[in-house]
SEDRENNU-684605 format. One record per residue (C-alpha): residue number from 0; chain; residue in one letter; x, y, z. Coordinates in steps of 0.1 Angstrom, whole numbers. Layout:
BEGIN
(NUM A A (X Y Z));
...
//
This chain:
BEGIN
(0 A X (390 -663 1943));
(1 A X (388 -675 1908));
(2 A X (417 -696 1894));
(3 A X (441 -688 1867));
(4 A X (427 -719 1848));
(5 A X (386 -697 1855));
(6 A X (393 -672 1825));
(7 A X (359 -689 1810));
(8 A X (342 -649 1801));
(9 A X (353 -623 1782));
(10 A X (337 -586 1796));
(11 A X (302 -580 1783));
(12 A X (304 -542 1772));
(13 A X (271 -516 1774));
(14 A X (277 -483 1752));
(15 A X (257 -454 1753));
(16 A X (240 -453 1719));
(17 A X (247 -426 1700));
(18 A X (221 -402 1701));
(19 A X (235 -369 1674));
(20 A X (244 -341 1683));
(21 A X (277 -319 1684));
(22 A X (300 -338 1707));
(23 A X (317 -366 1699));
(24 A X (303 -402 1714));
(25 A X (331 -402 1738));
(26 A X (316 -436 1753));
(27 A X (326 -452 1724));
(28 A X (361 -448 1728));
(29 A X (361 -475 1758));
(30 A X (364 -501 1724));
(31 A X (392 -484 1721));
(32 A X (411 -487 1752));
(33 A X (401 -521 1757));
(34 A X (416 -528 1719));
(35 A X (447 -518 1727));
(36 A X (449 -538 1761));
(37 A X (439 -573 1739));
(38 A X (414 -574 1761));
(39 A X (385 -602 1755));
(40 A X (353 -583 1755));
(41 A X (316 -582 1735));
(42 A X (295 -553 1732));
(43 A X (264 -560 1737));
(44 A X (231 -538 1735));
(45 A X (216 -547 1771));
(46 A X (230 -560 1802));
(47 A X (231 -600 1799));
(48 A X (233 -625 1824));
(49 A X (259 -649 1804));
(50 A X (285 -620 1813));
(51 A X (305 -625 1850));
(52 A X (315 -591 1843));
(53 A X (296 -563 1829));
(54 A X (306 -525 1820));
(55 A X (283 -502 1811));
(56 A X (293 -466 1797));
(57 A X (261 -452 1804));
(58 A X (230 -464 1824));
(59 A X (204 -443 1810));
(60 A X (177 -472 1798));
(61 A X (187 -499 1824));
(62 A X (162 -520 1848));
(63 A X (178 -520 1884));
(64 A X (155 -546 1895));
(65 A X (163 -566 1862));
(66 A X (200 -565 1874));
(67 A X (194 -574 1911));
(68 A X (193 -614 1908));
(69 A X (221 -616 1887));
(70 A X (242 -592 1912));
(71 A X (230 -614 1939));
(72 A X (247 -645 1927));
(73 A X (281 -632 1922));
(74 A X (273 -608 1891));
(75 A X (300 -578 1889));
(76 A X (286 -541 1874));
(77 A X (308 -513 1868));
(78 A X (292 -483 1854));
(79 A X (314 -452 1842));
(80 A X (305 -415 1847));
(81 A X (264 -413 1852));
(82 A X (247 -442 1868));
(83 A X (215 -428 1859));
(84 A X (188 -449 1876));
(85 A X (208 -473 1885));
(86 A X (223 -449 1912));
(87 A X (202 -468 1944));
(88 A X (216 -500 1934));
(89 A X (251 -486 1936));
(90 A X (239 -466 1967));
(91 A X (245 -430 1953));
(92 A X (230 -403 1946));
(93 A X (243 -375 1916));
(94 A X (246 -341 1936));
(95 A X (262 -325 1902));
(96 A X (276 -329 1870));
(97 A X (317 -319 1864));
(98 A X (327 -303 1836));
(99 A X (365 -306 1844));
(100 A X (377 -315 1879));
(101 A X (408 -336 1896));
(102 A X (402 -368 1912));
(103 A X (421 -381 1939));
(104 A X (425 -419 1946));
(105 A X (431 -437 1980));
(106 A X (447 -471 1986));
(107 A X (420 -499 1976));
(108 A X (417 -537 1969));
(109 A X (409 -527 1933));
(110 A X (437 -508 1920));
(111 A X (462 -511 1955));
(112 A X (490 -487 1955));
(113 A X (470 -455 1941));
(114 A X (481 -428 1915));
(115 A X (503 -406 1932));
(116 A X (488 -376 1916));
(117 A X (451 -364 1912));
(118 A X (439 -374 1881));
(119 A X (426 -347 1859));
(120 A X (390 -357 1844));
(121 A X (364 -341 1819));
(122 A X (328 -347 1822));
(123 A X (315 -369 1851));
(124 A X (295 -366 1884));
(125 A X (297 -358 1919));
(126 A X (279 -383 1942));
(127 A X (267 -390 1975));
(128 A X (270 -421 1990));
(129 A X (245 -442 2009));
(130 A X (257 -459 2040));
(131 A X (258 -492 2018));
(132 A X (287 -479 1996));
(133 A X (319 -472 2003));
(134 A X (342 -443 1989));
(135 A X (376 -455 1974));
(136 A X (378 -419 1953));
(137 A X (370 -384 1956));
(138 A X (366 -349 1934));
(139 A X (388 -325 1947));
(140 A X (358 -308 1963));
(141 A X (355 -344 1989));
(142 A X (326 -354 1969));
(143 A X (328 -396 1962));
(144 A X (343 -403 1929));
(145 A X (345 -436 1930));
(146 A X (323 -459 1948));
(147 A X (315 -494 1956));
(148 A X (287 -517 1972));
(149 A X (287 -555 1979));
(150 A X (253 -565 1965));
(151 A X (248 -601 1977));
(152 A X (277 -620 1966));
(153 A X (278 -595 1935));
(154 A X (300 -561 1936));
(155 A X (288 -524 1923));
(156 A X (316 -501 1915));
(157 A X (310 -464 1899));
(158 A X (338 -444 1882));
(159 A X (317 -412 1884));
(160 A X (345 -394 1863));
(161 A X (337 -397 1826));
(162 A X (368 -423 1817));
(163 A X (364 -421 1782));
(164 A X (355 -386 1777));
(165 A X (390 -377 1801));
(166 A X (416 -402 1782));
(167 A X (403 -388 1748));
(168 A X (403 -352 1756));
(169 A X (436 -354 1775));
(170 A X (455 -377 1744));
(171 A X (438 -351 1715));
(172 A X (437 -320 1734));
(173 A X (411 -291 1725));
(174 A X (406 -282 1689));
(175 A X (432 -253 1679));
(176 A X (417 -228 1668));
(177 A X (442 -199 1684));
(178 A X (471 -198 1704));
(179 A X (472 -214 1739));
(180 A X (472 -198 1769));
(181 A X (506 -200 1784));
(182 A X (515 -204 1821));
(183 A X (521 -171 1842));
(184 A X (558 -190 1847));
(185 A X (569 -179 1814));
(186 A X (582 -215 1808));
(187 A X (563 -222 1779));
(188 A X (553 -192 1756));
(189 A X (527 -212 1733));
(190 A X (512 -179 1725));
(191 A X (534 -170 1697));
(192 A X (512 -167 1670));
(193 A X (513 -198 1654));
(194 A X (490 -227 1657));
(195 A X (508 -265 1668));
(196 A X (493 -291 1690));
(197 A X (508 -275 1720));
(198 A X (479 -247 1719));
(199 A X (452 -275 1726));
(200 A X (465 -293 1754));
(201 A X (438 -303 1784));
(202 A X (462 -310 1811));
(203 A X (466 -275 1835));
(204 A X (502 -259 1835));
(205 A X (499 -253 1868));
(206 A X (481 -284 1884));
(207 A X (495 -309 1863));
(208 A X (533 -302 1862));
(209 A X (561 -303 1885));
(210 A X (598 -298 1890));
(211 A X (620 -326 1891));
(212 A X (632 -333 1930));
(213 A X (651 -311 1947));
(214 A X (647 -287 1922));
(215 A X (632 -249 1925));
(216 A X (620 -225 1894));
(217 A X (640 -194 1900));
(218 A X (622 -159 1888));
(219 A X (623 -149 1855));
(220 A X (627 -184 1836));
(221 A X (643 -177 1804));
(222 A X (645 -200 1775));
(223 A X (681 -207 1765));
(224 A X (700 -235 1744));
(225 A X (712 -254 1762));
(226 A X (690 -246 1790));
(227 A X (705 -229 1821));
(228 A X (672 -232 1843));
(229 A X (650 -262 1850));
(230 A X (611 -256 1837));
(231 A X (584 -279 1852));
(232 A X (574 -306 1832));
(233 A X (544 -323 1826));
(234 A X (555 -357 1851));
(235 A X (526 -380 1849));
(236 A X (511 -393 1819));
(237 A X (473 -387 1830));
(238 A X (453 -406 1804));
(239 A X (473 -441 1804));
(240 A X (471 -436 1847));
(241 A X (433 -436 1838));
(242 A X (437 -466 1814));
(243 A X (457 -485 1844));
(244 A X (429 -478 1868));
(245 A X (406 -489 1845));
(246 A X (424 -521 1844));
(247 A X (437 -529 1877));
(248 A X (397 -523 1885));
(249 A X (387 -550 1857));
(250 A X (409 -574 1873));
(251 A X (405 -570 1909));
(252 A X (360 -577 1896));
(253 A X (377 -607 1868));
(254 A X (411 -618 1889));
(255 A X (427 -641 1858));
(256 A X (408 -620 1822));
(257 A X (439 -627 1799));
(258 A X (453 -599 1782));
(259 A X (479 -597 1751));
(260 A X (507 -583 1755));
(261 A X (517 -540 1740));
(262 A X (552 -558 1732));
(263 A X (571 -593 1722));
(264 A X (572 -612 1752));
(265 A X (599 -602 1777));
(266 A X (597 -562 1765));
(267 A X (590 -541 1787));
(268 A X (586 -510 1771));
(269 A X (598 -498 1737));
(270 A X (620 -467 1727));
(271 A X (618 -446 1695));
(272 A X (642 -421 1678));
(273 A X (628 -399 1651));
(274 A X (647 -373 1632));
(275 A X (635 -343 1618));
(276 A X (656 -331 1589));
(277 A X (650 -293 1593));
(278 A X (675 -273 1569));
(279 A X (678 -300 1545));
(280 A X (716 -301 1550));
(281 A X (736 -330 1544));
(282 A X (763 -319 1569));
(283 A X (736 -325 1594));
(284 A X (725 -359 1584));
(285 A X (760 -369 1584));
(286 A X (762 -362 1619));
(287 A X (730 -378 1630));
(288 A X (740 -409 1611));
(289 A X (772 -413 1624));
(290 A X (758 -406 1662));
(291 A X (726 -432 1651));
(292 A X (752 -461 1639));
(293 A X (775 -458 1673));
(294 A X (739 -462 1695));
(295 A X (730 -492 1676));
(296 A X (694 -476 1669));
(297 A X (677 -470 1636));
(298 A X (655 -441 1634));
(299 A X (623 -422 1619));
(300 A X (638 -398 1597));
(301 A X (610 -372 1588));
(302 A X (618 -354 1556));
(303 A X (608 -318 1553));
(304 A X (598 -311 1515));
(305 A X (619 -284 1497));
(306 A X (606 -249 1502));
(307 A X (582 -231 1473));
(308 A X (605 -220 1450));
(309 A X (633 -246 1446));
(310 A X (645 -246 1486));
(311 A X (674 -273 1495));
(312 A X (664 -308 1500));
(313 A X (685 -336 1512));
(314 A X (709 -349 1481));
(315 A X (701 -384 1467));
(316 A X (731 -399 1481));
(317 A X (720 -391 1515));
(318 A X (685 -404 1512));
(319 A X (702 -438 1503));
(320 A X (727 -438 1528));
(321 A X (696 -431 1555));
(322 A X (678 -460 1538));
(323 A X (710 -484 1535));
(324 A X (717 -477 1574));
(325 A X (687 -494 1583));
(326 A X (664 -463 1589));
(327 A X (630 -456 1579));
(328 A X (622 -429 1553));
(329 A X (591 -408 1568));
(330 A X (580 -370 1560));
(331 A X (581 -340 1574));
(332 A X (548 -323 1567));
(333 A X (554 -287 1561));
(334 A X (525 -260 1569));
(335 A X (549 -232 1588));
(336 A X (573 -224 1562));
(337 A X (564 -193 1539));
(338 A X (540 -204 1510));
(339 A X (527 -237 1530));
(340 A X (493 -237 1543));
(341 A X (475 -268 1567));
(342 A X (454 -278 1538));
(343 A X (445 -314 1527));
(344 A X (461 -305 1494));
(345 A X (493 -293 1507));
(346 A X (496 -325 1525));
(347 A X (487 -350 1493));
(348 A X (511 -326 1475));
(349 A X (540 -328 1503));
(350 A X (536 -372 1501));
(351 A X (533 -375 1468));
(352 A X (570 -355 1467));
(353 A X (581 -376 1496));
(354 A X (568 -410 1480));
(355 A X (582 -402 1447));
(356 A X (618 -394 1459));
(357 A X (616 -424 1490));
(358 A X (593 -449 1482));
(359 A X (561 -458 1503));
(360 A X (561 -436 1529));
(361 A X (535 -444 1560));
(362 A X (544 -419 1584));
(363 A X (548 -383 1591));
(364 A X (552 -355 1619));
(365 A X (543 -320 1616));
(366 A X (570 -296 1612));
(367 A X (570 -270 1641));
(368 A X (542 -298 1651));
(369 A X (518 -274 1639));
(370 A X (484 -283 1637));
(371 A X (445 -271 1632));
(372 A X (412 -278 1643));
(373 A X (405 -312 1659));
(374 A X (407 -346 1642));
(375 A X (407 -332 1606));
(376 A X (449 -335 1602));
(377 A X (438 -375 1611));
(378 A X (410 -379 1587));
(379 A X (434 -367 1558));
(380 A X (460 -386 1568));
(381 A X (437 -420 1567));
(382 A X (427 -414 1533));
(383 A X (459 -407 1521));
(384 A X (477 -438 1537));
(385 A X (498 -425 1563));
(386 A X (493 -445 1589));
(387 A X (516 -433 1619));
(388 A X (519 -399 1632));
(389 A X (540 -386 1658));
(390 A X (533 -349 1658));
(391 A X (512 -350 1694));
(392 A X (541 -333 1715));
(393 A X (556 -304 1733));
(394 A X (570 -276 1715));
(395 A X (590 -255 1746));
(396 A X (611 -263 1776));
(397 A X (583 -261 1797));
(398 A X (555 -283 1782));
(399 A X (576 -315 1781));
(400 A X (569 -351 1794));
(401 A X (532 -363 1787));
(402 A X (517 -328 1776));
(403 A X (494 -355 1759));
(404 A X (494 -379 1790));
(405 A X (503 -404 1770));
(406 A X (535 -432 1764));
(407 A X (510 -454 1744));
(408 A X (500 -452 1706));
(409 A X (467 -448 1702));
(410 A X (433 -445 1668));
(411 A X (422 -416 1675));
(412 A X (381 -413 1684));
(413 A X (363 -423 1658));
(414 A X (384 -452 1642));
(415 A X (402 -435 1622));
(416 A X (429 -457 1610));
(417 A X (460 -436 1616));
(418 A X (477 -444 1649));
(419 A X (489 -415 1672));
(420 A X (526 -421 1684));
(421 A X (534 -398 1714));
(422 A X (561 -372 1714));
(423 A X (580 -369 1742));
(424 A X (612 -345 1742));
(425 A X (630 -327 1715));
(426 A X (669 -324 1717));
(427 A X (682 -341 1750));
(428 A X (708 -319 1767));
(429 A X (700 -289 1741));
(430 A X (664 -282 1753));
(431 A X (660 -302 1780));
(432 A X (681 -320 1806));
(433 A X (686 -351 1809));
(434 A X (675 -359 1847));
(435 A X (637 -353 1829));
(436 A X (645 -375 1801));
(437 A X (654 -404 1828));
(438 A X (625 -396 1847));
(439 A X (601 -397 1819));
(440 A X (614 -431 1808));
(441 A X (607 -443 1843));
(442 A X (566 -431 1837));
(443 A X (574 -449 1800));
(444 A X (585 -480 1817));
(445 A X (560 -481 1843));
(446 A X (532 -478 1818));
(447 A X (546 -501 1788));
(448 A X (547 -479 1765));
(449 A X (565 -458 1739));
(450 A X (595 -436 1747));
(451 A X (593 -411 1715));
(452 A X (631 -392 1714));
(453 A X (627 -367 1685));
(454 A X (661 -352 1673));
(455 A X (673 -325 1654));
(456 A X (710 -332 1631));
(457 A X (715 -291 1628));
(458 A X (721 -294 1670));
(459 A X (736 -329 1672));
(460 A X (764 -309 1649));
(461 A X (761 -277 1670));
(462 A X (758 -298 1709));
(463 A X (785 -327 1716));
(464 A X (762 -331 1742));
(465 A X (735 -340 1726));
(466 A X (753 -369 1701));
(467 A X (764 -382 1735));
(468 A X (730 -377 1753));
(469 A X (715 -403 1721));
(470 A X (738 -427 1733));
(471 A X (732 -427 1768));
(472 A X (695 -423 1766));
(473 A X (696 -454 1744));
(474 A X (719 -473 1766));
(475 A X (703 -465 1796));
(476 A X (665 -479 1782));
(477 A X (683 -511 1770));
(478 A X (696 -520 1802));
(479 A X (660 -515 1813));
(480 A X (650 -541 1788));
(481 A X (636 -512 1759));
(482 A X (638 -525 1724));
(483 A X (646 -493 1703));
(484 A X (622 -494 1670));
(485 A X (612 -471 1640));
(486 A X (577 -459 1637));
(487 A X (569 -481 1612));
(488 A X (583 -513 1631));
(489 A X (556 -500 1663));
(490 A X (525 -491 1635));
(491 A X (530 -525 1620));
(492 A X (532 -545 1655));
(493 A X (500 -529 1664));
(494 A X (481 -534 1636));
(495 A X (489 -572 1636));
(496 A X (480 -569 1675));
(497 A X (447 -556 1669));
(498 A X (440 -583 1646));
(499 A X (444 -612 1679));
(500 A X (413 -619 1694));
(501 A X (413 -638 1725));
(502 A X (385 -663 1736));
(503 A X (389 -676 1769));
(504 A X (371 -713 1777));
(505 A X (367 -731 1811));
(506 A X (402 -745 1810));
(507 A X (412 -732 1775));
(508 A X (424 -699 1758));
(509 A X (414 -698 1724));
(510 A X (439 -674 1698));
(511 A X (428 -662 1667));
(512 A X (449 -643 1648));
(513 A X (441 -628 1616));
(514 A X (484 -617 1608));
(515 A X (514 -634 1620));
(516 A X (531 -624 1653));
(517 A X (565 -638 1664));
(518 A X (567 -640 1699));
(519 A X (538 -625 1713));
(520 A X (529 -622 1751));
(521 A X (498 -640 1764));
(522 A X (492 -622 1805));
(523 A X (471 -640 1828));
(524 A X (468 -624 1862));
(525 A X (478 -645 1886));
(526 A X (472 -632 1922));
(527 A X (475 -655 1946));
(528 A X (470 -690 1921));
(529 A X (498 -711 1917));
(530 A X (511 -708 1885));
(531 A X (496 -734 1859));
(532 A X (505 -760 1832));
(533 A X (503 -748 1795));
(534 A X (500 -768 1766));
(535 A X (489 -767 1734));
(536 A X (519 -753 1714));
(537 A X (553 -747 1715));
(538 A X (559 -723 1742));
(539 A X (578 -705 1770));
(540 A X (566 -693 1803));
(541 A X (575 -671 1825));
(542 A X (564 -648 1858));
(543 A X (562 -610 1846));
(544 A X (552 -578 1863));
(545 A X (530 -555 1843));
(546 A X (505 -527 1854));
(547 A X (524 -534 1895));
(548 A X (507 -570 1894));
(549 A X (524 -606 1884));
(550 A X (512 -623 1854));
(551 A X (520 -657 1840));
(552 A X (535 -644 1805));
(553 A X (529 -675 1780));
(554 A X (554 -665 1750));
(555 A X (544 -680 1716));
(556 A X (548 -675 1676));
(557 A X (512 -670 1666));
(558 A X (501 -679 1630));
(559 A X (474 -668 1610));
(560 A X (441 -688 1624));
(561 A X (433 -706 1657));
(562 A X (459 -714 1685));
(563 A X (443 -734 1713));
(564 A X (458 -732 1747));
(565 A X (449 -757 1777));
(566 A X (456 -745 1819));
(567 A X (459 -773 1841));
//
């Protein structure tokens, strides 16, 4: 087994190259997932033998026999979705291509405990394997999944699914284009005429959902506030289970690749209140500032624009007080309301109004999280600056959870430089309870991501339970070690994240970071090593778990330029 001081390679990275056509190059995305990981990694245009570690989106042009020697002496190949001809080196052969399917994982050295749910996939292949390859996965027709072979000292492994393709299509959904079919269970009536993000999700209402335990849906599930009947909810957040296999897969084949960590070092997980100002009434902010100051949070406040025609907006006085309490300013996109239409111009319009009044706003959720086509809501809001949104979420009491299979923030495919910040649950105790709230922070914490609380002040006034479900929902993630931040606190962490660039050396980490970043978390798997000596600059060290494995978390203050770190 490699040592923690062995994290001498980054990953060497084959794409597909993108070849036109109507669908997006979902193989890219992989740059992606890896980017938000901190990941050390090089795409390259051909397999090449400096690499201990090679993954390859798709094999369509590759030379088996090319790749043999360098397997043979300890190389490690995984290939996602199609193997193409490199399917007898992986011993497999492609029986069918999937369109959409479920895969369900066994226990296995690469990931150990396996996903306790099937995990639902676009695009991929069925295979068959050849006695040389074992199955570790399978569709949920018993075809292999996932496979892998022992190639001299060198390991093959196949995610037949289509990784990339499944983790973008679950996070962005389907483009809207009409209302969503809705579940025969009447929990979640997103056929009501008008379009929101909750019309395009992947995930299946009735495969992908579940009741909390103990529970049972009782016929004729009526919608009622606050609710009187538990809905299913969407329980398991499907695309970051696929980013953890991928991971726990990289470092079972690479045992110590150093990662950075999603959060300052010792964070867990992060929380995130936003506020949507619907009504416009300063009764209603008064309460929601009052019940913000006694959790000790600050909050997104999303600011809906005054109606055509002179509508009411927040008073001046209130805007202040928002901004003097320590909250961020954001806006509340409008397209629902009478007179507003999902246009690019009624979104410049709506900032520049929100700007004006509240200075430089950066981010924004859709009111009634409505939404149209695809990725064309993103491409507007990256030329106009705004660069978080949080409108990806569920809009009834049954399509809560991970409706988006997410707790992380995400660029959406293409690049585009707006990140997507999860929604999560609107209302605690007025649309949902709070046994799925608790249960959904569990998924949040065992993910490290982003629990996304959105509240309304017109039903903090109207449900005591609800001002005293903030508090507890806050309390309850800070004794689990959340740190509770505005969207513009999480956008701005990110950004200087994505600008760290690990290069691991035989004995060495280099750092490179373009932004500072005060405490940041360097993760070094450490299986069975003994846990080494750092130095190199002023540090602290420490024995974490993240993704179910231990990792040697190296906490530092990293400045612009080169930070070198030496493992002895």
């Amino acid at each position: 087994m490699d040592t923690v001081t062995d994290v001498a390679q980054p990953l060497g990275v084959v794409l597909d190259p993108v070849r036109g056509g109507a669908e997006p190059a979902f193989s890219g995305y992989l740059t992606e997932i890896l980017a938000h990981v901190g990941l050390p990694y090089e795409v390259v245009p051909a397999p090449d033998p400096r690499f201990a570690l090679l993954v390859v989106t798709a094999a369509g042009d590759l030379d088996a026999d090319a790749l043999h020697p360098w397997l043979s002496h300890g190389g490690r190949l995984l290939l996602l979705g199609d193997p193409g001809p490199l399917a007898e080196l992986a011993a497999v052969r492609v029986t069918a291509p999937v369109t959409e399917g479920r895969v369900v994982f066994g226990p296995a050295p690469a990931w150990g405990t396996p996903p306790d749910v099937p995990l639902r996939a676009f695009g991929g292949v069925r295979m068959a394997p050849a006695a040389a390859a074992s199955v570790v996965a399978r569709w949920d027709d018993g075809s292999a999944a996932v496979t892998v072979r022992r190639v001299g000292a060198g390991t093959v492994m196949v995610i037949g699914a289509d990784l990339c393709q499944s983790v973008v299509r679950i996070q962005q959904g389907w483009p809207v284009h009409g209302d969503g079919a809705p579940p025969s269970d009447n929990t979640s009536p997103v056929d009501d005429g008008v379009l929101k993000v909750d019309d395009g999700i992947a995930l299946s209402y009735e495969q992908d959902r579940a009741l909390p335990p103990g529970e049972v849906l009782e016929p004729g599930f009526a919608h009622a506030w606050p609710p009187e009947a538990v809905a299913p909810y969407f329980h398991r957040p499907h695309a970051d289970l696929w980013r953890h296999v991928l991971l726990r897969t990289l470092w079972w084949l690479a045992p110590a690749l150093p990662w950075l960590g999603y959060w300052p070092a010792g964070v867990p997980a992060v929380g995130h209140l936003s506020h949507d100002t619907d009504g416009n009434a300063d009764p209603d902010a008064a309460v929601a500032l009052e019940t913000f100051a006694r959790s000790g949070a600050a909050a997104t406040w999303c600011l809906l624009p005054p109606a055509p025609g002179g509508g009411p907006a927040l008073s001046p006085e209130t805007t202040a007080r928002i901004a003097a309490e320590g909250h961020e300013l954001g806006l509340h996109f409008d397209a629902h309301s009478p007179g507003r239409g999902f246009t690019e111009a009624e979104l410049a319009a709506q900032l520049a109004w929100a700007r004006a009044a509240d200075g430089p706003v950066t981010t924004n959720k859709n009111h009634y999280l409505r939404w149209e086509g695809w990725d064309d809501f993103y491409r507007w809001c990256s030329a106009m600056g705004i660069l978080v949104d949080g409108s990806r979420g569920p809009g009834t009491q049954g399509n809560v959870g991970f409706p988006f299979g997410t707790c992380h923030v995400a660029y959406p495919l293409g690049a585009l430089p707006v990140l997507m910040l999860p929604l999560h649950f609107q209302d605690l105790a007025w649309t949902i309870q709070p046994a799925i709230a608790e249960a959904v922070l569990g998924q949040v914490l065992a993910h490290h991501g982003v629990l996304h609380c959105l509240f309304h002040g017109a039903n903090m006034r109207l449900s005591p339970e609800t001002r005293r479900a903030v508090g507890a929902i806050v309390g309850l993630g800070r004794s689990l070690g959340l740190h509770w931040w505005t969207a513009a606190r999480i956008g701005a962490w990110e950004r200087a994240r994505r600008g760290v660039t690990l290069r691991p050396g035989p004995g060495l980490l280099h750092i490179d970071a373009e932004l500072p970043l005060q405490d940041a978390a360097i993760l070094i798997p450490l299986g069975d090593a003994p846990v080494p000596t750092v130095t190199g600059a002023p540090l602290r060290r420490s024995v974490v778990q993240r993704h179910g494995i231990a990792h040697l978390e190296i906490a530092l203050t990293l400045l612009p330029g080169r930070t070198t770190l030496r493992l002895t």
